[in-house]
C-alpha angles and dihedrals in degrees: 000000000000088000088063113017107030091245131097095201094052083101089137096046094068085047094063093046096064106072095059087084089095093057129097125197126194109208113207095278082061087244109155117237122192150142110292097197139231121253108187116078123229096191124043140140144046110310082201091053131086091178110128086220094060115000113123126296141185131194106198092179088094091071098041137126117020118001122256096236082056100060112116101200115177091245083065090071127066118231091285101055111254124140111253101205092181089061094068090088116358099123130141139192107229113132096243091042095219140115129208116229120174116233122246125247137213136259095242084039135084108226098243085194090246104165123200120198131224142173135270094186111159106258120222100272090053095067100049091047081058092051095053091045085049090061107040087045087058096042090048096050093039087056104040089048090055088044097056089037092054098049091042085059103045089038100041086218115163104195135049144217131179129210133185148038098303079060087085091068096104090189098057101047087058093062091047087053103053110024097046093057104223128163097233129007117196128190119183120234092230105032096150138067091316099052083074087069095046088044095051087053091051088040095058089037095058100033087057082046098052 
């Protein structure tokens, strides 16, 4: 999060990158952009384990060296020169890869409603910030799957509840939902930070009731 976006707490917006992976743009020369990938997994292992064979690991080589919100490509400047920062990562996914924006007038003028289009293709930077969302996205998911699996077998438990703040990965908590095969799933809809505030409140509740 910090690596890509300059925030440690964008979580969800890498989130939401990486599933535009699985999208392709074509530029004006027809020239196809897309994701490359990342290959090399961050995350990987058993959190459970302290075998050397299959405990946790991370690589943080992947995010190394200078963070992606800090490049500086030449498709991130207009043609004078000046830095768009809106452009980093301003993309859609529309087929003709273009908005309309209505030009200003001026003040002497009347706006005749002309539109130019332009176009809101992903930079360079864009699409390696995808792939490395790609990839985290995938090891998360891989090791958190493995985590939950292994405790509901040692545990025999048959229903589920997530707290904390990886329970805002919406994604994730899909996949725990329908491949574990639990009877009832629950996430709660403040599992970070904020959910110890909403806890104290029920704790003091229940305990004057008791």
């Amino acid at each position: 999060s910090s690596h890509i976006f300059g925030d440690w707490n964008a979580c969800g917006k890498v989130m939401g990158l990486a599933p535009w992976m699985q999208h392709s743009w074509k530029n004006t020369q027809g020239e196809l952009l897309k994701p490359q990938g990342e290959a090399r997994r961050i995350m990987w292992g058993s959190i459970y384990s302290e075998e050397d064979d299959s405990k946790f690991q991370i690589e943080k080589d992947v995010i190394s060296g200078a963070p992606l919100i800090s490049r500086m490509d030449s498709d991130l400047f207009d043609s004078r020169g000046n830095v768009i920062s809106k452009r980093r990562y301003d993309f859609d996914e529309s087929s003709d890869n273009t908005q309309k924006s209505i030009r200003s007038s001026t003040d002497n003028e009347e706006d005749t409603g002309d539109q130019e289009e332009k176009p809101r293709l992903p930079t360079k930077v864009a699409l390696e910030a995808i792939s490395l969302a790609n990839r985290i996205q995938i090891d998360l998911e891989d090791v958190l799957l493995d985590f939950v699996k292994h405790f509901q077998e040692i545990s025999g438990e048959e229903n589920l509840c997530i707290a904390g703040g990886v329970g805002l990965n919406s994604v994730l908590n899909g996949r725990l939902a329908r491949e574990l095969g639990f009877k009832k799933t629950f996430i709660s809809p403040y599992p970070g930070d904020d959910g110890i505030a909403v806890g104290c409140c029920a704790y003091g509740f229940f305990w004057k009731e008791s």
